[in-house]
N, C-alpha and C positions, 0 to 999 in steps of 0.2 A: 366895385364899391358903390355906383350908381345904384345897378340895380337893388341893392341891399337896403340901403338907404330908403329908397321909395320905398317899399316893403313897410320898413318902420313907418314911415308915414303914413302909409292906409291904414295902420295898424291904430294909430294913436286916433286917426279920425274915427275909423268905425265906433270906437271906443267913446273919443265926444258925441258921437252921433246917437249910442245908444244913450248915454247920459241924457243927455236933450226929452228925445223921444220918452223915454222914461219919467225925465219933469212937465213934457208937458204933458203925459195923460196923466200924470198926478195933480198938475194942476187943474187940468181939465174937471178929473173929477172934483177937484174940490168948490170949483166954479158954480158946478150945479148943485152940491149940495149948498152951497151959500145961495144959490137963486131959491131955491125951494127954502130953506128958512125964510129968505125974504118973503119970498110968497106968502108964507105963515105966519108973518109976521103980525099981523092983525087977526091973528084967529086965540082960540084960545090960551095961556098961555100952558096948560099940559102938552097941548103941540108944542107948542112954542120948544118946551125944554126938550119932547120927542127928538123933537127937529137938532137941537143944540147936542144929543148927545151922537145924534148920527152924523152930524157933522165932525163930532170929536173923533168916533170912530173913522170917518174918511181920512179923518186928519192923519188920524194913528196911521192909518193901511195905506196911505200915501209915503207916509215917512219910511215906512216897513219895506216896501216896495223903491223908493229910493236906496234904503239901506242895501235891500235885496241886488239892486240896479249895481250899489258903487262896489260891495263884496264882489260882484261877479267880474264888474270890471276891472277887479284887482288881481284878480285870479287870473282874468284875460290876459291883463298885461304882464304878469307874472309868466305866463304860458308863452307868451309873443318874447318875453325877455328870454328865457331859457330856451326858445327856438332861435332866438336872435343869437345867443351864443352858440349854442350848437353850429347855426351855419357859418358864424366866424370859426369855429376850431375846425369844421370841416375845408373850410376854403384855405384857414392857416397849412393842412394837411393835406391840400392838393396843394397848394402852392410848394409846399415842401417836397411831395412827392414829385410834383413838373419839375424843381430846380435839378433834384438826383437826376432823373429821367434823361433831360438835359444835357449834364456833365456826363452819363454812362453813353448818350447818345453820341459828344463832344470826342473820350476817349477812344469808343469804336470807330469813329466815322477816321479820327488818327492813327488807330490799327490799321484799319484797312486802305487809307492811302499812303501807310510807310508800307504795308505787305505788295501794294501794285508796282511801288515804287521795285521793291525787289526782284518782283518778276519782270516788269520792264529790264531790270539789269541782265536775271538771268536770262531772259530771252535774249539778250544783245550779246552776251557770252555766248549762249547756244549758235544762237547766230554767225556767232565767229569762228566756234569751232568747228562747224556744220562746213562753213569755207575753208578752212583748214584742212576738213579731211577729204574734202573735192580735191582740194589742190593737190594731198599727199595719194588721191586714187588715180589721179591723173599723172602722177612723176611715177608712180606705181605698176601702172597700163604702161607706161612708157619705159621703165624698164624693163618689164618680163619679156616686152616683145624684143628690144636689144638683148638681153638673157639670152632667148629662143634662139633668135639670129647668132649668139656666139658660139650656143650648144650644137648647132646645125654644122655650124663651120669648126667646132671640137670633133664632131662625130666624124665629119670628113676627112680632118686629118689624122684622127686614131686610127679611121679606116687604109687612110694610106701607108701611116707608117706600119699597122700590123701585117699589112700587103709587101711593105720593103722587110718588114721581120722575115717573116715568112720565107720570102727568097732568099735572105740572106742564111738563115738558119737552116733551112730544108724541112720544118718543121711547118706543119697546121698550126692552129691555134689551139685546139683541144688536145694536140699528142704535148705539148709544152706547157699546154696547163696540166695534164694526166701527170708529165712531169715532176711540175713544181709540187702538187698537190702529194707524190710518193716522198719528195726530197722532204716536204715542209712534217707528213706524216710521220717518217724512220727520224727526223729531229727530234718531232714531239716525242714519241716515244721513249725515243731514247733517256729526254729530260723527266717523262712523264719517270720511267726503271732510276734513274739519279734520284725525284726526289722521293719516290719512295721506298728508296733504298735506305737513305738519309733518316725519312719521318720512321721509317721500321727499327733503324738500329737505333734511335732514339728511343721509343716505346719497352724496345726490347731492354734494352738499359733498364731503364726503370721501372717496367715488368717484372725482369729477372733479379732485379734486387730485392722488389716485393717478395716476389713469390720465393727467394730464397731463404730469406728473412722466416714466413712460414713456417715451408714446407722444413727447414733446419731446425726451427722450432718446435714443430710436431715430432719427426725424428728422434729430437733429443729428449722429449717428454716420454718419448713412448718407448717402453723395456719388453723387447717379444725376446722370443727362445730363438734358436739356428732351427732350420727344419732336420727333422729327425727320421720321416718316413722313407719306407722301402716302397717299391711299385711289387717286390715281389715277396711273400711273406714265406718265411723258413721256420720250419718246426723243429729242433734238435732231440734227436732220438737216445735214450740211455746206452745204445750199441748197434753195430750194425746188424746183428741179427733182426731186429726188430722191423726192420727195410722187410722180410721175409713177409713177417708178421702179420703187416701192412697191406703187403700182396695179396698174401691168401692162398687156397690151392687151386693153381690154373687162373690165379688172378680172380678169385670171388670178391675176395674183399675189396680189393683198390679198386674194380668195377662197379660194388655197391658206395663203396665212399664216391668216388665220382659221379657215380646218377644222382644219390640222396643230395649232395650239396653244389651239383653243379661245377665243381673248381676240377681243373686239372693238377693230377700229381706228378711228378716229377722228382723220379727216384735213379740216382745217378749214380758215381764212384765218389760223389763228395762222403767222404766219414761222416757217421753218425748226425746225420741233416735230411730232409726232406723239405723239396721246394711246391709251394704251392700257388698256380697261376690262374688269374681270371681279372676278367674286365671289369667285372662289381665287388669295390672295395671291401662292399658289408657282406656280401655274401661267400669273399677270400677269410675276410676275416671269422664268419661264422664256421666254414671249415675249421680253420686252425685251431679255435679253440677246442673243435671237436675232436679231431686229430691229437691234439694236446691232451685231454683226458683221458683219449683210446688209451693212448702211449701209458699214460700213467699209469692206468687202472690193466690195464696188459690184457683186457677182453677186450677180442678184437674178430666179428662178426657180424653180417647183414641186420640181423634184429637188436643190435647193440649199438653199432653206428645209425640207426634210425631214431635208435633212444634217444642217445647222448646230441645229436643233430638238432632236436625238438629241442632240447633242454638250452642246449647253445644257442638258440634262436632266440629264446625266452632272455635267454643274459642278455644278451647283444640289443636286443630291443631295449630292453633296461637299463644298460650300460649311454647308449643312444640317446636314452627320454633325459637322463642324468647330463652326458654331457651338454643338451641343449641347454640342460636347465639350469648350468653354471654356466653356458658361453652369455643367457639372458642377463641372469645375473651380476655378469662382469659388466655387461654394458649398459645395465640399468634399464631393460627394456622389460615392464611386466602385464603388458596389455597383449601380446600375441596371441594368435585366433590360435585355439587348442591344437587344432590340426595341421597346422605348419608346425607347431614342435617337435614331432618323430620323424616331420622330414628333414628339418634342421639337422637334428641330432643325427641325421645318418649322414652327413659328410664331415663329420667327425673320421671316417674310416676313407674318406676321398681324398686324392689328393693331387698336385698341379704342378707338375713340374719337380715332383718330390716335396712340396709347400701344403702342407694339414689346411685343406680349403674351410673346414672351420674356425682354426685358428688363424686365417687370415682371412675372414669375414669380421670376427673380432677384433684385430690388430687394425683393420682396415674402417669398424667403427671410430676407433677412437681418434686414428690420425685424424678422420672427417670431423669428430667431434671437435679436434682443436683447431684446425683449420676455420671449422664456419665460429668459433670464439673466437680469434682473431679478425675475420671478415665482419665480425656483425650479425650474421646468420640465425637460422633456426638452430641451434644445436640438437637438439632432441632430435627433429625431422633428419638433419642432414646424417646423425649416427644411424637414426634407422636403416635409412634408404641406402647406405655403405654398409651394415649389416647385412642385410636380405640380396646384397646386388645379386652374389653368385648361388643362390636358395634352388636355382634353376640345375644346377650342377647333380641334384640330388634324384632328377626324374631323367635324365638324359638319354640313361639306359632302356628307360620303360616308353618316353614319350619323342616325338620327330620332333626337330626341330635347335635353332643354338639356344643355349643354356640361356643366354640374355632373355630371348623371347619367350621360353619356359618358365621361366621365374615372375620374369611379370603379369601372365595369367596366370601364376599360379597366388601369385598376390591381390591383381584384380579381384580373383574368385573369390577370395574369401576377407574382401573388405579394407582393403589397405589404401592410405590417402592417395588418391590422384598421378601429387607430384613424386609420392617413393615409387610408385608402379612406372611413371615415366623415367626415373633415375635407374631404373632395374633394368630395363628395356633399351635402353639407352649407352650403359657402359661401356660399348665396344662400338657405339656410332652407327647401329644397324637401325638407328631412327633417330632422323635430325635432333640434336642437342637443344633445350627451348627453356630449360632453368637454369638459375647459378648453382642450383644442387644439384642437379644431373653432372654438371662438369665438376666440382667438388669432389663425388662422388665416381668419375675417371682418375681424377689424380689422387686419392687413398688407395684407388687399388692400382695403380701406377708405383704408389710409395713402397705400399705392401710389399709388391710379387718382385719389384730391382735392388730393395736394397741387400747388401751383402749377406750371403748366408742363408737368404729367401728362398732360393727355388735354387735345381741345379739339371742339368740334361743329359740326356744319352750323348756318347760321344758321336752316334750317327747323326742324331738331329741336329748336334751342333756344329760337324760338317759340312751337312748339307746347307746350313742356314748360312756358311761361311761361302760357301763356294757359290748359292742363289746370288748371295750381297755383290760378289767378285762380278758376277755374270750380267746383273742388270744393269750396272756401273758402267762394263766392258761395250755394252749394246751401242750406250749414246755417240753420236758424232763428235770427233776432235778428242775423243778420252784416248789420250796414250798409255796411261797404268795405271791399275787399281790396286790396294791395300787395302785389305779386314784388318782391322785391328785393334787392339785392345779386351780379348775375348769376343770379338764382335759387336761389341759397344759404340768402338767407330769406324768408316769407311771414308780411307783417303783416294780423294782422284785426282789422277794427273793430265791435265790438258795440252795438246798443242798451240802453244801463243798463239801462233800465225793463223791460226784455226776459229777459234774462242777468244772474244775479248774480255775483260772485267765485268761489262753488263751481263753479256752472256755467260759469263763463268756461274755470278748471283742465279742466274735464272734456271740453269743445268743443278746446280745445288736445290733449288730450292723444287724444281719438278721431280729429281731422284727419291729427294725426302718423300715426297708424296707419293711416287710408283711403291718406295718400302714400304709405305703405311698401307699400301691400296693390297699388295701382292705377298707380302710375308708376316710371318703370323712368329712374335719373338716377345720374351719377355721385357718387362723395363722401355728401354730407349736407345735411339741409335743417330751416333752424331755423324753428320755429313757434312766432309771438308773437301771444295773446290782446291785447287793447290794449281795456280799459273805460275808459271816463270820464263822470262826473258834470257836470252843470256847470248852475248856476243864474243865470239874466239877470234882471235885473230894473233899469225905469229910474227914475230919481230926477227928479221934473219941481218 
């Protein structure tokens, strides 16, 4: 406020000062011009007035220059006042910005001795807990080493008493733990065979109701024929003469029919019949039919049986492309590669245990069809790939190898999806199982070939299959009697109690099933029943 102050003051003096200085050269001049009039005073009086008006004029240009003087000092002071302001609103403005400045300085300088304050404290906490954990390293150090000390004197006495074991027992420490280790192992096991004997007959349960449920379902949907073929085809002749006929003289003819179509005849004491045999069903059949026309038409010679062969050949091929072309039909399948058709159609004339391996490629489509509609499935795919399984059936004779693996290069070749070529390949387990349509397609032609009236056998094969069942049965340890029974459906064993226990009876059961499936080759399924029994006598006299 001093300083300010004084400021004003110089301001107002310069200010009088130029005022002054201003009047006195104005009066100055007007001094002299009044001296020089005087001067002139006695001179002429045209001086005289000269003189009076130059005076006037100084007058004027004095006054002018006064005026000049007081405007400017007005302006001055006008300038000095609005800087006079100025530096009051600037000083109002520092003083205002020092007051903030101040209180922001007042509230920091408060932050920061409440923030020291806190670390003083945390430091006095750290402090303490810093002693705390000396203390708990030091009760810490001090026990492991009494620990040590106790472990020391544990070890010694384990060592002694395993020392009095030992003698007492007759045993090392490794033959008694070898011991323990067989005793603790034939436990586990045993528990291990309990609970998955338990988790199995649970599964199975509710497996087999599923798949009952199905598979009884498909069955019942699906209306097939009894199989109807012969493995051996008979020609019935108008008379026995004609058995002559047949012959020929010195056997020309029956020697030309046997080279021209490959089949053997077979001309016996049965009445008016001729049997005819061979391993290619289309080519049995192709005879017959020629034989069948000889018979008719009563010409019966080498260039006539060559005829009528050719002509037969031509049916049969025809008859073949036909039945393919209703088995597609029935199943709805009308994308097949051209060239799979006539080999389709040719196991029309093949057959499986007495079972029309065409019509149960059919039959065996559809169960799969309904099967994967109740699963969820592809339907489409999983009928196919049950159609085509046994397609390999039809090169068997011409190409090495099992039907499975025939069929499925022969489906590879010429374009078939993937997973039906793995379902083809697969049906008989001659290559690990890796879809749900591959195993679908096992149990359609499972359904197929066991149920009633499906398939039927030579009475040799079907002794022999009874008498292998009896014999493998027979091999195991502790089997005291075996039963085939049921047509060979099932094989009951009888064990020696004191031999075989319950777990071991499950596990002899469940290894047999596996030797049958590994070692015999049978239609359908075959159930295998463990049968123990206990039994105490004693008499009362």
């Amino acid at each position: 406020m001093l300083n300010l102050g004084l400021f004003e003051i110089l301001v107002l003096a310069g200010l009088f000062l130029l005022v002054i200085v201003v009047a006195a050269i104005g009066y100055l001049i007007y001094q002299r011009y009044a001296a020089k009039a005087s001067a002139s005073a006695a001179a002429s009086p045209a001086v005289t007035a000269a003189r009076n008006s130059q005076v006037l004029e100084a007058e004027e240009l004095a006054h002018r220059i006064r005026a000049d003087a007081e405007a400017q000092a007005a302006q001055v002071m006008a300038k000095a006042e609005a800087q006079v302001q100025a530096v009051e609103d600037s000083r109002r403005e520092a003083d205002e910005e020092t007051r903030l400045r101040r209180s922001e300085l007042r509230t920091q300088r408060l932050e920061v001795e409440r923030r020291e304050q806190r670390l003083a404290e945390r430091e006095e906490r750290l402090h303490a807990d810093s002693r705390a954990l000396e203390e708990k390293a030091r009760y810490l150090d001090t026990t492991k080493a009494e620990l040590k000390a106790q472990r020391r004197t544990l070890q010694e006495a384990e060592a002694e008493s395993q020392q009095a074991l030992e003698r007492i027992a007759g045993l090392t420490a490794e033959q008694a733990k070898a011991e323990l280790v067989a005793a603790v192992a034939h436990d586990a096991k045993r528990q291990a065979v309990i609970v998955a004997r338990d988790i199995e007959r649970e599964a199975t349960k509710q497996a087999e109701s599923r798949a009952q449920m199905i598979i009884v379902g498909a069955i019942q949907r699906l209306a097939s024929d009894q199989t109807a073929e012969s493995v051996v085809s008979a020609v019935h002749l108008p008379g026995d003469d004609m058995k002559g006929r047949i012959i020929g003289r010195e056997g020309r003819n029956i020697r030309a029919f046997e080279q021209v179509t490959g089949v053997n005849v077979m001309i016996d004491d049965t009445p008016e019949s001729v049997l005819l045999s061979c391993f290619d069903p289309v080519r049995r059949e192709t005879a017959r039919m020629t034989l069948t026309e000889l018979v008719k038409d009563g010409r019966i010679h080498p260039a006539r049986i060559e005829e009528v062969h050719e002509r037969s050949k031509s049916q049969i091929e025809q008859q073949c492309l036909r039945a393919a072309e209703d088995a597609l039909a029935d199943v709805g399948i009308s994308d097949l590669h051209p060239a799979l058709v006539p080999i389709l159609g040719s196991l029309q004339y093949r057959t499986s245990y007495g079972q029309n391996v065409l019509k149960h490629l059919v039959e065996s489509g559809h169960i799969a069809a309904l099967m994967a509609a109740e699963l969820g499935l592809d339907v489409a795919q999983c009928r196919r790939a049950a159609f085509l399984h046994d397609i390999g059936k039809a090169l068997t004779h011409e190409v090495e190898g099992s039907h499975a693996i025939v069929g499925a290069d022969l489906a590879r070749k010429y374009g078939e999806n993937p997973d039906v070529v793995h379902a083809i390949e697969a049906h008989h387990n001659e290559v690990e199982v890796r879809t749900v349509e591959a195993v679908l397609v096992q149990a359609a032609d499972a359904i197929s070939g066991s149920r009633p009236g499906a398939r039927r056998e030579s009475i040799e094969a079907y002794v022999q299959r009874l008498e292998k069942l009896e014999s493998l049965a027979a091999a195991h340890t502790g089997v005291d009697k075996v039963f085939a029974m049921q047509a060979g459906r099932e094989i009951r064993v009888m064990v020696a109690p004191e031999q075989i226990d319950d777990i071991e009876a499950q596990v002899l059961a469940r290894d047999l099933a596996k030797q049958i499936e590994e070692e015999l080759t049978y239609p359908g399924q075959i159930k295998v029943v463990v049968v123990r029994e206990s039994r105490a006598t004693e008499t009362a006299r």
